[in-house]
Kinemage of the C-alpha trace (Angstrom):
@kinemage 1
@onewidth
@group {chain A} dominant
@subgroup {mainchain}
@vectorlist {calphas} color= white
{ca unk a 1} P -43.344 -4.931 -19.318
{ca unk a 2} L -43.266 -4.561 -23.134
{ca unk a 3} L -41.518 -1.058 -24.904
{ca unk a 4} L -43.719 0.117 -27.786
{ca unk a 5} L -43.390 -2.886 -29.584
{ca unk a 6} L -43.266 -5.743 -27.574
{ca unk a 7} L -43.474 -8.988 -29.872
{ca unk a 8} L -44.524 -11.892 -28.316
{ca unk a 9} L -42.602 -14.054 -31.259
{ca unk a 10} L -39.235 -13.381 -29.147
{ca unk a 11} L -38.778 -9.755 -31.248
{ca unk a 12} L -38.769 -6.821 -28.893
{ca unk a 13} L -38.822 -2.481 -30.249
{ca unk a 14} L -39.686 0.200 -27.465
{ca unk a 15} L -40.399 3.313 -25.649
{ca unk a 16} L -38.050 6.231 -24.909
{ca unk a 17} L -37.426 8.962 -22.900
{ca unk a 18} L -36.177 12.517 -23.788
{ca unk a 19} L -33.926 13.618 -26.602
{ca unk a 20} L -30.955 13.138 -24.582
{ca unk a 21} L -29.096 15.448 -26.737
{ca unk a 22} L -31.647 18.261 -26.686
{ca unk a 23} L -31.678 17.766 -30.381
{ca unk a 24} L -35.090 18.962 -32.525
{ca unk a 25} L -32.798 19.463 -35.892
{ca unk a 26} L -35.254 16.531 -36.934
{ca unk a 27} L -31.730 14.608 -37.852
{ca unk a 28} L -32.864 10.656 -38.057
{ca unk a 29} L -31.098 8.225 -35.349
{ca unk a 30} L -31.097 4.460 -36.239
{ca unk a 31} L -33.728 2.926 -35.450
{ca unk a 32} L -32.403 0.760 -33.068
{ca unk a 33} L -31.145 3.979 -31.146
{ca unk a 34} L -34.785 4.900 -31.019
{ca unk a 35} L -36.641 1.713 -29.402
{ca unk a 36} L -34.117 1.911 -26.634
{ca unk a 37} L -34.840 5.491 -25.608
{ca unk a 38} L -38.405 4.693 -26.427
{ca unk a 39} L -37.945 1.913 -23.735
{ca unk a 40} L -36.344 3.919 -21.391
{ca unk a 41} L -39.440 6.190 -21.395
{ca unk a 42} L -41.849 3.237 -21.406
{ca unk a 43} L -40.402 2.326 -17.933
{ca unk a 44} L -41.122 6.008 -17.172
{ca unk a 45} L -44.343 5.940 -18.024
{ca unk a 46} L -45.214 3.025 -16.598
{ca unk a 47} L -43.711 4.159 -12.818
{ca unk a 48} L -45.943 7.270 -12.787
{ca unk a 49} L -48.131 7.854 -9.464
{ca unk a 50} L -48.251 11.958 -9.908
{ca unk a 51} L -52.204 11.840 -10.439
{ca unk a 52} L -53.817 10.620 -7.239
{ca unk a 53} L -56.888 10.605 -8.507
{ca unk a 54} L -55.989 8.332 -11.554
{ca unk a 55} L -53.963 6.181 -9.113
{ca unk a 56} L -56.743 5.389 -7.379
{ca unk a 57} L -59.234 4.647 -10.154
{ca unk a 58} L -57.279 2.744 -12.094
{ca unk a 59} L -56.025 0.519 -9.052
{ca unk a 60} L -60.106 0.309 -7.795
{ca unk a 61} L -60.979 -0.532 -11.428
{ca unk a 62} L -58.984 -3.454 -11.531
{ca unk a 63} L -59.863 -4.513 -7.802
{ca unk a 64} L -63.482 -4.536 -8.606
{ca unk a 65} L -63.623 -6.318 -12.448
{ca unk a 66} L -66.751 -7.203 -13.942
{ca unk a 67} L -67.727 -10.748 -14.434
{ca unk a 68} L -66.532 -10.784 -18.046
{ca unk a 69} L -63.103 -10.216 -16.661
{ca unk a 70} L -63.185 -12.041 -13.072
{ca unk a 71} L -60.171 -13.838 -12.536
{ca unk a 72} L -58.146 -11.544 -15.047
{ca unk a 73} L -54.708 -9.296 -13.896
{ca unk a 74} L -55.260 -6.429 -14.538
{ca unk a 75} L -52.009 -4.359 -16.428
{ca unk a 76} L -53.882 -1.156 -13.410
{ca unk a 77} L -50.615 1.396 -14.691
{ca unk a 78} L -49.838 3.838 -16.848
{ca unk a 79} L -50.193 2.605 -20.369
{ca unk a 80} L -46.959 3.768 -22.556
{ca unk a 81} L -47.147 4.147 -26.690
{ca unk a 82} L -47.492 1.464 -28.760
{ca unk a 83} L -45.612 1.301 -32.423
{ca unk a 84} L -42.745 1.115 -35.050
{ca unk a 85} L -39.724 3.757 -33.804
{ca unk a 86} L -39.079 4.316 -37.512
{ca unk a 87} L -42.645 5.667 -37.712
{ca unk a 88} L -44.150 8.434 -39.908
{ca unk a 89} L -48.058 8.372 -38.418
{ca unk a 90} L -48.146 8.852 -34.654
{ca unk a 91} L -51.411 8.050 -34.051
{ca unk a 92} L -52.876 10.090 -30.427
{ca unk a 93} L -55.958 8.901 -28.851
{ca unk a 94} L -57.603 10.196 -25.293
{ca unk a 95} L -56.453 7.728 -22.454
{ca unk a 96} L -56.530 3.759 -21.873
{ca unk a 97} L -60.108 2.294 -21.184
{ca unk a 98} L -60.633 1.474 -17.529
{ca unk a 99} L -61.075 -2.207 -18.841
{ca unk a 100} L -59.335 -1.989 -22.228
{ca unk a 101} L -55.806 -0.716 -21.927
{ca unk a 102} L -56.257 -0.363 -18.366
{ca unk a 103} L -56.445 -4.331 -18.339
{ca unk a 104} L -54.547 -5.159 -20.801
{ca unk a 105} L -51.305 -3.008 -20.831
{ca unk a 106} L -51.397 -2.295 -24.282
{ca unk a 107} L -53.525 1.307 -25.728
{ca unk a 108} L -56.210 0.952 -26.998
{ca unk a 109} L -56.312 -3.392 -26.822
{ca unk a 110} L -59.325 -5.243 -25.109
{ca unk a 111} L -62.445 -2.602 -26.550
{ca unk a 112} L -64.795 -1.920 -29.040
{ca unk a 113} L -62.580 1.106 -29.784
{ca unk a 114} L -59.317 -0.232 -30.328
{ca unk a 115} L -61.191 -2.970 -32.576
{ca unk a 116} L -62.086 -0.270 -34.781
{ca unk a 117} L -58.442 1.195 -34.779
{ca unk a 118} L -56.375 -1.621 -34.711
{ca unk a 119} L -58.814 -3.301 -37.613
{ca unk a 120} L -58.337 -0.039 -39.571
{ca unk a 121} L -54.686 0.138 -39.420
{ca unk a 122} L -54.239 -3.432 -40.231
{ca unk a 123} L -56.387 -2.284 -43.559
{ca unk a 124} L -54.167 0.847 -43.993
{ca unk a 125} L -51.010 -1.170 -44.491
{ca unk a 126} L -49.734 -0.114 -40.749
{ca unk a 127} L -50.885 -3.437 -38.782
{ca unk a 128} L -49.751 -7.094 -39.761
{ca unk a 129} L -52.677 -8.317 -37.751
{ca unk a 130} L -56.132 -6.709 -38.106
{ca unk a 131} L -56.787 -7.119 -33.780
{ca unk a 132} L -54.799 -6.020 -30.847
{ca unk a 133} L -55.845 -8.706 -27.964
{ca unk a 134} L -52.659 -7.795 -25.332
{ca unk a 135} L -49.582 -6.617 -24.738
{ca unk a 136} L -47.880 -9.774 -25.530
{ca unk a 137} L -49.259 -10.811 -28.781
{ca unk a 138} L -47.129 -10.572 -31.342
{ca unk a 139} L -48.723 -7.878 -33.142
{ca unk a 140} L -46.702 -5.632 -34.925
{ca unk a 141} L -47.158 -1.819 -36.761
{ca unk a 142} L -44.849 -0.564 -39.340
{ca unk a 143} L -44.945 2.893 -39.858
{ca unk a 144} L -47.631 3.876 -37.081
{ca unk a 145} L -46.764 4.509 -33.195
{ca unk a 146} L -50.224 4.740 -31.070
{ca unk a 147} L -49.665 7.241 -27.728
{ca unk a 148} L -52.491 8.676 -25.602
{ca unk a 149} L -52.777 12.466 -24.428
{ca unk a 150} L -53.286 10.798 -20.829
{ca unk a 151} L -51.516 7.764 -20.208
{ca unk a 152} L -53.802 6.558 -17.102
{ca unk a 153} L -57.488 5.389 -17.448
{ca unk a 154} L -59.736 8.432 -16.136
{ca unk a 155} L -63.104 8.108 -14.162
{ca unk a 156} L -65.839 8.641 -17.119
{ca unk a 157} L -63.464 8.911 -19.820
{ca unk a 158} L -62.997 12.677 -18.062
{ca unk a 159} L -59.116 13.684 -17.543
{ca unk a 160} L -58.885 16.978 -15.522
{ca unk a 161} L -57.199 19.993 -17.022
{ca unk a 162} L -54.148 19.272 -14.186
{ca unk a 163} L -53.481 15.413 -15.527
{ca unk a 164} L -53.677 16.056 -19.011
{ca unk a 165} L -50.514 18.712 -18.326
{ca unk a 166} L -48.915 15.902 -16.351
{ca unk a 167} L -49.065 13.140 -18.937
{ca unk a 168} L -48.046 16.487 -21.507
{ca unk a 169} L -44.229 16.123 -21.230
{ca unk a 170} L -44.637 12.267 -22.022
{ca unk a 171} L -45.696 13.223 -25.538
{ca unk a 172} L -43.490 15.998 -26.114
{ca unk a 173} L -40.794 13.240 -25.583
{ca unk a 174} L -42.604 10.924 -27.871
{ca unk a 175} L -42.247 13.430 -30.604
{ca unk a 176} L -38.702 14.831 -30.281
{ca unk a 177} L -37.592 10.760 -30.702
{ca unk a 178} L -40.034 9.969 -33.084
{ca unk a 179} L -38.369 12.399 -35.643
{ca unk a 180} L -39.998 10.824 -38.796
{ca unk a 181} L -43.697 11.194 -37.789
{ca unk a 182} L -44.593 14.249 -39.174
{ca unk a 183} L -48.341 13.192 -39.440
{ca unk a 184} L -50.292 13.439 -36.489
{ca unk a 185} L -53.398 11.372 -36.608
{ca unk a 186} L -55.997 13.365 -33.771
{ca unk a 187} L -58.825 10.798 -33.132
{ca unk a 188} L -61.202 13.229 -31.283
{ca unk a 189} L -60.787 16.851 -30.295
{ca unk a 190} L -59.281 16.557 -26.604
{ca unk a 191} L -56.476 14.588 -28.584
{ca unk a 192} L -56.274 17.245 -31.565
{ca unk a 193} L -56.004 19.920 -28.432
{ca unk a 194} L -53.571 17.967 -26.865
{ca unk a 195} L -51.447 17.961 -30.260
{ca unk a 196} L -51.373 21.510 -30.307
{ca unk a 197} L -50.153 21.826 -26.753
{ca unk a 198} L -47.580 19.374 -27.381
{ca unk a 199} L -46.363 21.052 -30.751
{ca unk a 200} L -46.654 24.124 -28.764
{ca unk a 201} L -44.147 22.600 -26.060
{ca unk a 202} L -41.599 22.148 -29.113
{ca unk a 203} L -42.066 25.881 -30.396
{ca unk a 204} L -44.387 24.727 -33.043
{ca unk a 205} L -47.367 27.481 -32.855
{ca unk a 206} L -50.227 28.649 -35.519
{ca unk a 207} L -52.723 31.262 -35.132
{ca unk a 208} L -55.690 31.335 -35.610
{ca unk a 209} L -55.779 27.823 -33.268
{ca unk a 210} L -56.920 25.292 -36.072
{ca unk a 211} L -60.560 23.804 -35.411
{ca unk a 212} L -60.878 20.080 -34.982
{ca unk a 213} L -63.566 18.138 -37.371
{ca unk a 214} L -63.028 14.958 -39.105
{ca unk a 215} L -60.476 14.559 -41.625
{ca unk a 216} L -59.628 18.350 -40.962
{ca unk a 217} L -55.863 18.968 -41.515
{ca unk a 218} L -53.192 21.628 -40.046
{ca unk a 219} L -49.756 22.410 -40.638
{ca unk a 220} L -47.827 23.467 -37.714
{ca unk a 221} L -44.044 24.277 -38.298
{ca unk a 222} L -43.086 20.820 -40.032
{ca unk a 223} L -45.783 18.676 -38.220
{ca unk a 224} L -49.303 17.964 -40.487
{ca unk a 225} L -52.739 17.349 -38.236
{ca unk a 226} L -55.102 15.026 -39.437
{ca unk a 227} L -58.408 15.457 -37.543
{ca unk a 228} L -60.199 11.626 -36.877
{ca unk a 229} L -63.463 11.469 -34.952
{ca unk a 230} L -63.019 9.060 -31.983
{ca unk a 231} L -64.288 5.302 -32.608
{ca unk a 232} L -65.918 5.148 -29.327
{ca unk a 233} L -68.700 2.903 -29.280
{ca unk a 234} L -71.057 5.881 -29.390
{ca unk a 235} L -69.619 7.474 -32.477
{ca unk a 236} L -69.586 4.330 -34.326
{ca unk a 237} L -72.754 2.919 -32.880
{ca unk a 238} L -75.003 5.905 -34.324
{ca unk a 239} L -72.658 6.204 -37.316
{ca unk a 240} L -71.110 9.295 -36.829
{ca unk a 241} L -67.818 7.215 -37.641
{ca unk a 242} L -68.491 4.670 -40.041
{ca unk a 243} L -65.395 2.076 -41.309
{ca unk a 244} L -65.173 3.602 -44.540
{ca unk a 245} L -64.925 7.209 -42.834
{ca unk a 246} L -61.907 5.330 -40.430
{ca unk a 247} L -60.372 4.479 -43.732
{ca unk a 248} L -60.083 7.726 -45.450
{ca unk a 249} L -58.272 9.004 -42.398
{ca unk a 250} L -55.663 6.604 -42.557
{ca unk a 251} L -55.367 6.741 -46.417
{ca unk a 252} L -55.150 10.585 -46.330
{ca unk a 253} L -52.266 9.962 -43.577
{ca unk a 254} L -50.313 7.560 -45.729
{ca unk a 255} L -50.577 9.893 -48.329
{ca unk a 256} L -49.593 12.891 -46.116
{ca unk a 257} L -46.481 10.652 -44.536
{ca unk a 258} L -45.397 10.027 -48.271
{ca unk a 259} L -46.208 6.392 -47.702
């Protein structure tokens, strides 16, 4: 199982559990520090069974693979985040494909959607490798951890209300150890809602409840929202998202991360 950033090359970073310490001061531990917690919660992640439901699809999913993918393990777990520990962009997205992440262990790696993202961070500055193929390949971000709102693959791309708060604490962890990402990068409104909740979580509230819309922003306590519409293939097969729409987003966060 690979941490955050697994490298294929022979480097390893990681995944982490809880702020051991409690601490939110938003003091900076090394780096180092930070992939092994980040680890530690990876394995976490990775063990979870608390969704029945989920269990089941994801495990049918990879029992019954199309013929593109016959022959093909399936990762059919809990996908963890995905990133640089030092980051300043977390980057949240909805939940692993049933055959993209859901295969492949890594979010948002083996579909049209994490093309698009993975192709857009590379352009951004926060990708050495424009295309995310698995969980062993090397690829690398700097400055940018990818997490999901719900870490298993859900029937129709449709969490219920009861899994996202299961998968909620997972972030909230993700955020007290990633204490340089102050940019939150929303890409679609279930993962700008589930932003808010997790902010929430760390006593980080605003009223009114900011609206999600593309490239809308928020400030909440020290945290900025950037609002992204999703690259699903149905956003960016009708053009709602279009590449150069992708890249503003992650301009405007480099800009808000003081990158």
């Amino acid at each position: 199982m690979t941490g955050p950033q697994g490298d294929g090359r022979g480097r390893t970073g990681a995944g982490a559990p809880a702020n051991p310490s409690g601490d939110r001061s938003g003091a900076c531990p090394p780096t180092a520090a930070v992939a092994d917690r980040l680890a530690e919660l990876s394995r976490e992640v990775v063990a979870c069974r608390r969704c029945p439901r989920l269990v089941e699809w994801r495990e049918r999913v990879a029992r019954t693979a199309p013929p593109r993918y016959a022959g093909q393990e399936y990762w059919a777990r809990p996908v963890p985040g995905f990133g640089d520990p030092g980051a300043r962009v977390l980057v949240v997205g909805l939940a692993p494909a049933a055959h993209g992440g859901n295969r492949t262990g890594r979010i948002f790696t083996g579909d049209r959607s994490g093309d698009w993202l993975f192709a857009a961070l590379h352009r951004a500055g926060f990708a050495d490798w424009p295309r995310s193929l698995h969980r062993d390949d090397g690829l690398r971000l700097s400055g940018a951890y990818v997490a999901a709102a719900v870490r298993c693959a859900p029937p129709a791309n449709r969490p219920l209300p009861e899994e996202r708060d299961h998968c909620l604490p997972y972030l909230v962890r993700e955020m007290d150890l990633l204490v340089r990402a102050r940019t939150l990068v929303c890409l679609g409104a279930f993962a700008w809602d589930a932003a808010l909740r997790a902010l929430a979580a760390r006593d980080h509230r605003v009223a009114p409840r900011p609206r999600f819309a593309h490239l809308a922003e928020a400030a909440v306590g020290p945290y900025r929202l950037l609002g992204s519409y999703h690259p699903s293939q149905q956003n960016t097969f009708t053009g709602k998202l279009t590449e150069p729409m992708f890249d503003a987003v992650f301009a405007r966060a480099r800009e808000l991360a003081g990158l």
